[in-house]
C-alpha positions as CSV (number, residue, x, y, z in Angstrom):
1,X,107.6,193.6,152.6
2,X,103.7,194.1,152.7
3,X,104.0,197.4,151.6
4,X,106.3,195.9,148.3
5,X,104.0,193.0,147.7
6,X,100.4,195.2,147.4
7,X,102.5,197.5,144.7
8,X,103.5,194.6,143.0
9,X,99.9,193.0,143.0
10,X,98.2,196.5,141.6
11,X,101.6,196.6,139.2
12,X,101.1,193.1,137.6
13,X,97.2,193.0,137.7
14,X,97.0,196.1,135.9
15,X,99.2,195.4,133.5
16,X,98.2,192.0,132.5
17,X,94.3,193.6,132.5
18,X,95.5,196.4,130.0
19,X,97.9,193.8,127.7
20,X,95.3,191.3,128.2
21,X,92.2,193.6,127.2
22,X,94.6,194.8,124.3
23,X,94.5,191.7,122.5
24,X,91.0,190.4,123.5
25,X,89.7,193.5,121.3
26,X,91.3,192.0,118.2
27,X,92.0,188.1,119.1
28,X,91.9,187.5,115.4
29,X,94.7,189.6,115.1
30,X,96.8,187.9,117.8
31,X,95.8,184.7,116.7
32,X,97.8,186.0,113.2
33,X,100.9,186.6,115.3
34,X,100.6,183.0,117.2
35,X,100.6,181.4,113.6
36,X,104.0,183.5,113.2
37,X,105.7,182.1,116.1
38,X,104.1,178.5,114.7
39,X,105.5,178.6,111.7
40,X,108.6,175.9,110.2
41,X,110.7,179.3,110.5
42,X,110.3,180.2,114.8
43,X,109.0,177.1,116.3
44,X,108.2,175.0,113.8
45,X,104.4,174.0,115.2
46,X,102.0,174.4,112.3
47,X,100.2,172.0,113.1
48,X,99.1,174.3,115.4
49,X,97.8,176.7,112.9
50,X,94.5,175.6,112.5
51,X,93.4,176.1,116.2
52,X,95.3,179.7,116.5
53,X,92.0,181.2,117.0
54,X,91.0,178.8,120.0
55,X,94.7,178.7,121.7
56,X,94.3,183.0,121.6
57,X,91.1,183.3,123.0
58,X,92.1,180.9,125.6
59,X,95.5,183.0,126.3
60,X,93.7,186.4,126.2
61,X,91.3,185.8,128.6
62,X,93.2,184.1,130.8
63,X,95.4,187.0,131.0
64,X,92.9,189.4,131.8
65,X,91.2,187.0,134.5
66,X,94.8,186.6,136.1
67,X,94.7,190.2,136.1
68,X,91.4,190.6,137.9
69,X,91.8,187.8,140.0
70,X,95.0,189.4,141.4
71,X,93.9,192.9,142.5
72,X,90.9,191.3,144.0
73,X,92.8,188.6,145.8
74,X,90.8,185.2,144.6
75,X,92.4,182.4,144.8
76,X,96.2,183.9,145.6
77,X,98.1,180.4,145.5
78,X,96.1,179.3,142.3
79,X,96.9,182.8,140.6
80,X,100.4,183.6,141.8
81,X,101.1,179.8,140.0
82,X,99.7,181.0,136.6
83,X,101.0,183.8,136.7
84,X,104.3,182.6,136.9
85,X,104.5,179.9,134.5
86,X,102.5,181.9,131.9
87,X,105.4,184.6,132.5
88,X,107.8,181.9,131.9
89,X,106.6,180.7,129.0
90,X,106.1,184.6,127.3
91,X,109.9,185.4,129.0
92,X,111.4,182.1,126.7
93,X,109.2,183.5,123.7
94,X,110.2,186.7,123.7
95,X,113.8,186.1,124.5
96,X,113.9,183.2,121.7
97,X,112.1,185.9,118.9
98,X,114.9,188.9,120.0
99,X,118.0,186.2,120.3
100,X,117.1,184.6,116.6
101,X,115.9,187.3,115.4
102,X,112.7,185.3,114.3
103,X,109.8,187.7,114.9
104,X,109.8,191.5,114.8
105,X,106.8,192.3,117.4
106,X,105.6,189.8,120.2
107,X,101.9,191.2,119.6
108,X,102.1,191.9,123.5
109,X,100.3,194.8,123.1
110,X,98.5,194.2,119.8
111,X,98.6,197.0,117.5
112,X,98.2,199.6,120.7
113,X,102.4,199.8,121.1
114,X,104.6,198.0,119.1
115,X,107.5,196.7,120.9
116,X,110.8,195.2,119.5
117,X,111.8,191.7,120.6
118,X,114.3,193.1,123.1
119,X,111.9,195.6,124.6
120,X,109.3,192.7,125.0
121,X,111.9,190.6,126.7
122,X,112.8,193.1,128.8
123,X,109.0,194.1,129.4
124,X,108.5,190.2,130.4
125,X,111.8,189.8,133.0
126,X,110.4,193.2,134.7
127,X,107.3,191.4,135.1
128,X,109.0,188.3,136.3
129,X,110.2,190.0,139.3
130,X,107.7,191.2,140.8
131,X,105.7,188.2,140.7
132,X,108.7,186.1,142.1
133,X,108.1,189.1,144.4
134,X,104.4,187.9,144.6
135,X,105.2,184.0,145.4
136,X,107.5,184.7,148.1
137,X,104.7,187.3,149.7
138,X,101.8,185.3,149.0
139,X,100.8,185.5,152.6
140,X,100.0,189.1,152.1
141,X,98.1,188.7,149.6
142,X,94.0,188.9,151.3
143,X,90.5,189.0,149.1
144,X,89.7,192.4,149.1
145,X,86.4,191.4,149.7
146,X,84.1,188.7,151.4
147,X,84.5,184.9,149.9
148,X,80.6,185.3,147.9
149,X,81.3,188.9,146.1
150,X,84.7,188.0,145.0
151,X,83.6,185.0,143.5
152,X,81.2,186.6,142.2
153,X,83.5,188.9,140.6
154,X,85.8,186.3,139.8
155,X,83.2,184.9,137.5
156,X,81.8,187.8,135.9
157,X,85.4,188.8,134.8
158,X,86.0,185.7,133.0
159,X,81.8,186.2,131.3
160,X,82.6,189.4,130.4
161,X,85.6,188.3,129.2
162,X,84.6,185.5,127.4
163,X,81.2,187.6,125.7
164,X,84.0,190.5,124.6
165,X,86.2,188.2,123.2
166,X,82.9,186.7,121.0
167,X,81.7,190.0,120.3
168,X,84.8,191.5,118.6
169,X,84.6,188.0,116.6
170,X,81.4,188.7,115.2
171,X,81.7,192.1,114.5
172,X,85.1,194.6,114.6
173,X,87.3,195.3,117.0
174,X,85.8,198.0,119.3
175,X,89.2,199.8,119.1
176,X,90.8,200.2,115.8
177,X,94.7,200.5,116.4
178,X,95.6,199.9,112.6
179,X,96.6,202.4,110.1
180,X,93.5,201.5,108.0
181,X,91.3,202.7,110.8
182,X,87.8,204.7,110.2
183,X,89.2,208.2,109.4
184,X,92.7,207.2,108.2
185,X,93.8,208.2,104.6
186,X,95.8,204.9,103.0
187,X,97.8,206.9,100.4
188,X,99.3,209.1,103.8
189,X,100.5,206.2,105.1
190,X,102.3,204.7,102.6
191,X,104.4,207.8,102.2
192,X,107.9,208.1,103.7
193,X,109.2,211.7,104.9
194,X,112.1,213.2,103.2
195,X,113.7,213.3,106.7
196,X,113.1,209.8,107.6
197,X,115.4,208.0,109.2
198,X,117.0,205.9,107.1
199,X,118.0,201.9,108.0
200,X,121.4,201.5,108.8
201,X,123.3,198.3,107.2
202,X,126.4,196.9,107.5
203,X,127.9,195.0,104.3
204,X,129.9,192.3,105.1
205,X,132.3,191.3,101.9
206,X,134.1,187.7,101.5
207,X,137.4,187.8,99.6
208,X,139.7,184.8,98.7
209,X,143.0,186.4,99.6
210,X,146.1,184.6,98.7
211,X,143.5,181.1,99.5
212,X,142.2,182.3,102.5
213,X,138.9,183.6,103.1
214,X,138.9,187.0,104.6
215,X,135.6,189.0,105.6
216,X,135.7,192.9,105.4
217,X,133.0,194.7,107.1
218,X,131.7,197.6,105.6
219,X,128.6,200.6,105.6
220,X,128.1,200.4,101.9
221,X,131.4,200.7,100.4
222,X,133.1,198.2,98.1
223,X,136.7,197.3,100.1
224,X,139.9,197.9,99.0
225,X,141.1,194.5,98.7
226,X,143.3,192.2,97.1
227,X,141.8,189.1,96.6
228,X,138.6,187.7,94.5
229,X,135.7,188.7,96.1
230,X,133.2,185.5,96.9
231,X,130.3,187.1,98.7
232,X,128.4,189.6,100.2
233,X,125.8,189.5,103.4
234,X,124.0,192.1,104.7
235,X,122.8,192.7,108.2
236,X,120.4,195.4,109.7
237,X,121.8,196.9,112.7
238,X,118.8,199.8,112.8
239,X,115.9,200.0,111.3
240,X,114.5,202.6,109.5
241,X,111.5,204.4,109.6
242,X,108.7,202.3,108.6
243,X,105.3,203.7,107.5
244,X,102.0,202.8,108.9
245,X,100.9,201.6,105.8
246,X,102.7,198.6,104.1
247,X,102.4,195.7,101.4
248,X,99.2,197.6,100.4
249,X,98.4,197.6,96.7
250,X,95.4,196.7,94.2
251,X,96.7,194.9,90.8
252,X,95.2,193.6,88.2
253,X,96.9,190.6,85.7
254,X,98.7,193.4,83.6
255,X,99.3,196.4,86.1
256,X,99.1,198.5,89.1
257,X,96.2,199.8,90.1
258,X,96.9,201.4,93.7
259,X,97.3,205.4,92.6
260,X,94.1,205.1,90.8
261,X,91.3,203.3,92.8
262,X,93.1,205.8,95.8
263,X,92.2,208.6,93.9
264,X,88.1,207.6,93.6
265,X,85.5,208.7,95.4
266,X,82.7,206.4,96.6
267,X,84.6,203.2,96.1
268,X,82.9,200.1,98.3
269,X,86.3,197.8,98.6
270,X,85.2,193.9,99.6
271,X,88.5,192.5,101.0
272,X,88.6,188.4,101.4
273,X,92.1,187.7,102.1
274,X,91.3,184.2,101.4
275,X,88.7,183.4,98.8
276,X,89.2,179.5,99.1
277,X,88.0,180.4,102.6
278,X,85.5,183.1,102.8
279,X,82.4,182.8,105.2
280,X,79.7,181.4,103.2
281,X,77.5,183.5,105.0
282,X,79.0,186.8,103.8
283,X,79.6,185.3,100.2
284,X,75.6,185.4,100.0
285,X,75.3,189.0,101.3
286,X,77.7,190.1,98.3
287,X,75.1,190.3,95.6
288,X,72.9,192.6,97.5
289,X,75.7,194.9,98.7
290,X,77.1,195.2,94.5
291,X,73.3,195.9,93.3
292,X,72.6,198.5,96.1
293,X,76.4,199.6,95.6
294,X,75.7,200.1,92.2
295,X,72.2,201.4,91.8
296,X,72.9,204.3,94.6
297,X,76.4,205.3,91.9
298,X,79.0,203.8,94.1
299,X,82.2,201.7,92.3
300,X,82.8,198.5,93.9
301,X,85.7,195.9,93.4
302,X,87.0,193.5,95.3
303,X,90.6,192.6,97.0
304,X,92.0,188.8,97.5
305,X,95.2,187.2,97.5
306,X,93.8,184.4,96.0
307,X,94.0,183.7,92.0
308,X,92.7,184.2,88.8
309,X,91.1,181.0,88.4
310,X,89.8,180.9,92.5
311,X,88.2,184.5,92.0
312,X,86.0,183.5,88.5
313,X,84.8,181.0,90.5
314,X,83.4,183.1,92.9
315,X,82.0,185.3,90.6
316,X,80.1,182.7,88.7
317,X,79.4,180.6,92.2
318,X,77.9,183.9,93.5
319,X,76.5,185.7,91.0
320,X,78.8,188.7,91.0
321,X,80.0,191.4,88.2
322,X,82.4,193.8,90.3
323,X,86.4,192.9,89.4
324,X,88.4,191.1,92.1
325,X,92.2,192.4,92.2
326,X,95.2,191.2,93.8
327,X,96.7,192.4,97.6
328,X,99.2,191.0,99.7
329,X,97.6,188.4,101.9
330,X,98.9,190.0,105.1
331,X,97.8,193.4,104.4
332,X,94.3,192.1,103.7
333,X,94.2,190.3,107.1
334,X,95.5,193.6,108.5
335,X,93.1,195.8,106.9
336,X,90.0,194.4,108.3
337,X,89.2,191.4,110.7
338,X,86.6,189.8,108.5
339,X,87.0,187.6,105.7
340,X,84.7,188.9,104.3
341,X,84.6,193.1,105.1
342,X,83.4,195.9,103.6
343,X,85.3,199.5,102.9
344,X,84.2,202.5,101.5
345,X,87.0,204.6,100.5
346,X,86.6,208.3,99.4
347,X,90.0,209.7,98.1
348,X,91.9,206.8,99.7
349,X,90.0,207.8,103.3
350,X,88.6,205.1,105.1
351,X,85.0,206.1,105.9
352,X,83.6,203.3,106.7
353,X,84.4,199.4,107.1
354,X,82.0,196.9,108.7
355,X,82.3,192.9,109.3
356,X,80.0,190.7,107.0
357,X,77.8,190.2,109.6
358,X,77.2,194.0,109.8
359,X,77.0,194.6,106.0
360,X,72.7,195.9,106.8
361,X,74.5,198.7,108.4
362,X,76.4,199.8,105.5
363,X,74.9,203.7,104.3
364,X,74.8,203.4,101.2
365,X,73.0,207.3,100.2
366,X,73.0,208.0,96.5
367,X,75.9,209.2,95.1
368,X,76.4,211.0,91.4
369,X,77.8,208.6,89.6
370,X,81.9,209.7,88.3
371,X,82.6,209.0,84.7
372,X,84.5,206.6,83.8
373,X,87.7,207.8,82.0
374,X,87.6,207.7,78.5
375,X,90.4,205.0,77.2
376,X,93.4,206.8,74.9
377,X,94.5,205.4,72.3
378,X,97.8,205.1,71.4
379,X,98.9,206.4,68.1
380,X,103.0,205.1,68.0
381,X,105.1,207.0,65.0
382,X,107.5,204.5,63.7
383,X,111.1,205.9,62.2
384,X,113.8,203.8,61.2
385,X,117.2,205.2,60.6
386,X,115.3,208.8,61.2
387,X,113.2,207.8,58.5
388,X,108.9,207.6,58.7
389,X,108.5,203.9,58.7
390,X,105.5,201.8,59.6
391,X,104.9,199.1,62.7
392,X,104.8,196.2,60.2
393,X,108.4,197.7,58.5
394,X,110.0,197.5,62.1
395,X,108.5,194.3,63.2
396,X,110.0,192.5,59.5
397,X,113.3,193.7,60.8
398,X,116.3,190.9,61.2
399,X,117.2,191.7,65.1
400,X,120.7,191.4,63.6
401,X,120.9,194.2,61.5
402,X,119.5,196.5,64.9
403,X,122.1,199.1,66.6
404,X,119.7,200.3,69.0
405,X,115.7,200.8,69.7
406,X,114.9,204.2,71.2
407,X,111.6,204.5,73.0
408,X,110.2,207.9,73.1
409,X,107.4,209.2,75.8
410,X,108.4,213.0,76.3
411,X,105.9,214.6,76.6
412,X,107.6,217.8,75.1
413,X,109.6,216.0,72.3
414,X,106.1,214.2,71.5
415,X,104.3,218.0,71.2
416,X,107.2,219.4,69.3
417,X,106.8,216.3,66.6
418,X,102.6,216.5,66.7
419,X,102.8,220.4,66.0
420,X,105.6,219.8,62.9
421,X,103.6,217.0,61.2
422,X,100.1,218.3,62.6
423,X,99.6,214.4,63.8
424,X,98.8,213.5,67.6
425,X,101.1,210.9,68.2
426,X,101.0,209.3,72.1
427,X,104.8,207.4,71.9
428,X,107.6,207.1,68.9
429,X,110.1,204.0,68.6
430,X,113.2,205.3,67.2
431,X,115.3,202.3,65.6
432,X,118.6,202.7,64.3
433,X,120.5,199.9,61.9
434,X,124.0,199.1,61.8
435,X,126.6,200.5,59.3
């Protein structure tokens, strides 16, 4: 039995240091996945939302204390207690996310190993045992040491602790799991290979046969039945592959924008998920980064999930000229644990990315300067019936008398015309009346 209960100490100590250290390097980030399991959806707590931050410091450190605690035997009968009802309470999360399919990753492990709901149930009733284990060989469990050094220890863990958890607050994680990572190209990893696995989905179709409802269950396929179909539901039994690099895009009012700001070199990126609330602190330093930015040849813009009217307001409010552009909220969060941070992207490669606070410590070395790409105009030819015709002609038109509009971009058919009629046409609208 002794021999069972030191394995199981080293086993759970370790493992709730690692999974606890995991999370204490980005406690922002796990704070984002608490707010998950608080929302109307899961739990239904958000009144909870606004002290995420507090309850995952609190969670995170305590986890890696516990852990510490354990393999140097302080306190058995006070740790042995929280350990267990902290693995309860994880064990009826994790089960309650993979039964109800509520949410995809328990942020057990941060963004070190992702884990599916099942997996992190499992993960937790593993670690149940062998601290049930742990209760019933409590007796076993001695301080490695004498009663001053392993308090001692006890309370430099949870200082250390405590001043790495504050740290990686003020600053950046001091391990970058995510795919937008110092060194990581953004474009890569938003692709999907050709040979990706695919998601596997079963259809499930509802048919009133003969007044009964009957559901067929299918893999894609419309069923060979009888009856007037009602509905169809979907489930995913298997996911597919998922790339590293999700929700990820840069839009302005009118259009996309992602392909092209991935394509520039020395582009400084500010990313405020939440304009409405940025740090004040960093809002000031944002002047100073654009005219440095600028004057040493770099492009800068912004990226916010906030709107139109929110962002003009912070350019007037602050003094700024760079554009802000729209992101998904989540991927902005994701991207850097600052509200505001600061990328510089070459070719879509992260090269570097700093928290306000650290925005002196931005190198900004003069660039040259890329030219801006010259605007093309667009020159449409106009035909009606196969006839030359002009843009006024088409748009007096009665939509009645209109067979068809035929849109032409080709870039062959386009030469073809331009070389015939020595023009230099960029489109051609093709309308056809009826008989």
């Amino acid at each position: 039995m002794k021999i069972i209960v030191q394995f199981s100490r080293i086993f759970v100590g370790v493992l709730f240091i690692i999974s606890g250290f995991i999370k204490l390097n980005d406690p922002l980030g796990f704070s984002y996945k608490l707010q998950e399991y608080f929302s109307p959806d899961v739990l239904n707590m958000p009144y909870l939302d606004n002290y995420a931050l507090l309850i995952s410091v609190f969670v995170v450190v305590f986890e890696v204390v516990l852990g510490v605690f354990l393999l140097i035997g302080y306190k058995p009968k006070f740790t042995i207690w929280s350990l267990i009802l902290m693995i309860v309470f994880f064990t009826f999360l994790t089960f309650y996310s993979a039964y109800f399919d509520k949410v995809k990753d328990c942020g057990c492990f941060g963004d070190a190993l992702k884990l599916t709901p099942w997996q992190s149930f499992t993960k937790d009733v593993v670690l149940l045992f062998f601290i049930i284990i742990l209760f019933f060989g409590l007796k076993h469990i001695k301080p490695l040491f004498g009663k001053l050094p392993t308090t001692i220890l006890a309370l430099l863990s949870f200082i250390i602790s405590l001043w790495f958890g504050y740290h990686v607050l003020m600053h950046l994680p001091a391990i970058d799991f995510r795919a937008y990572k110092i060194g990581a190209n953004i474009q890569e990893g938003m692709s999907i290979p050709e040979n990706a696995q695919k998601p596997i989905v079963e259809y499930y179709w509802t048919f009133n046969v003969n007044g009964e409802e009957q559901t067929i269950a299918t893999n894609g396929s419309y069923p060979d039945v009888k009856g007037d179909f009602i509905s169809v539901d979907t489930k995913v039994i298997k996911e597919g592959y998922q790339p590293p690099v999700v929700d990820f895009s840069i839009e302005s009012q009118d259009e996309n924008l992602t392909d092209y700001f991935l394509a520039q070199e020395n582009l400084i990126v500010v990313v405020a998920y939440s304009l409405e609330t940025m740090e004040r602190d960093g809002a000031l330093k944002l002047k100073t980064l654009q005219d440095e930015a600028i004057n040493n040849g770099y492009k800068i813009i912004g990226l916010s999930a906030s709107g139109a009217d929110t962002k003009q307001r912070i350019k007037d409010a602050y003094n700024l000229s760079f554009e802000w552009y729209l992101c998904d909220e989540k991927a902005l969060k994701t991207i850097v644990r600052s509200n505001p941070g600061i990328l510089e992207l070459d070719n879509g490669t992260v090269k570097q990315k700093v928290h306000w606070n650290d925005m002196d410590n931005l190198k900004l070395p003069k660039v040259e300067r890329a030219p801006e790409p010259k605007e093309v105009k667009e020159i449409i030819a106009y035909y009606i019936n196969g006839k030359p015709s002009t843009k006024e002609e088409v748009e007096r038109l009665d939509n009645a008398k209109i067979e068809s509009i035929n849109v032409i971009k080709d870039a062959i058919q386009l030469k073809e015309l331009n070389i015939q009629n020595n023009t230099s046409y960029t489109g051609m609208i093709e309308v056809t009346l009826k008989e």
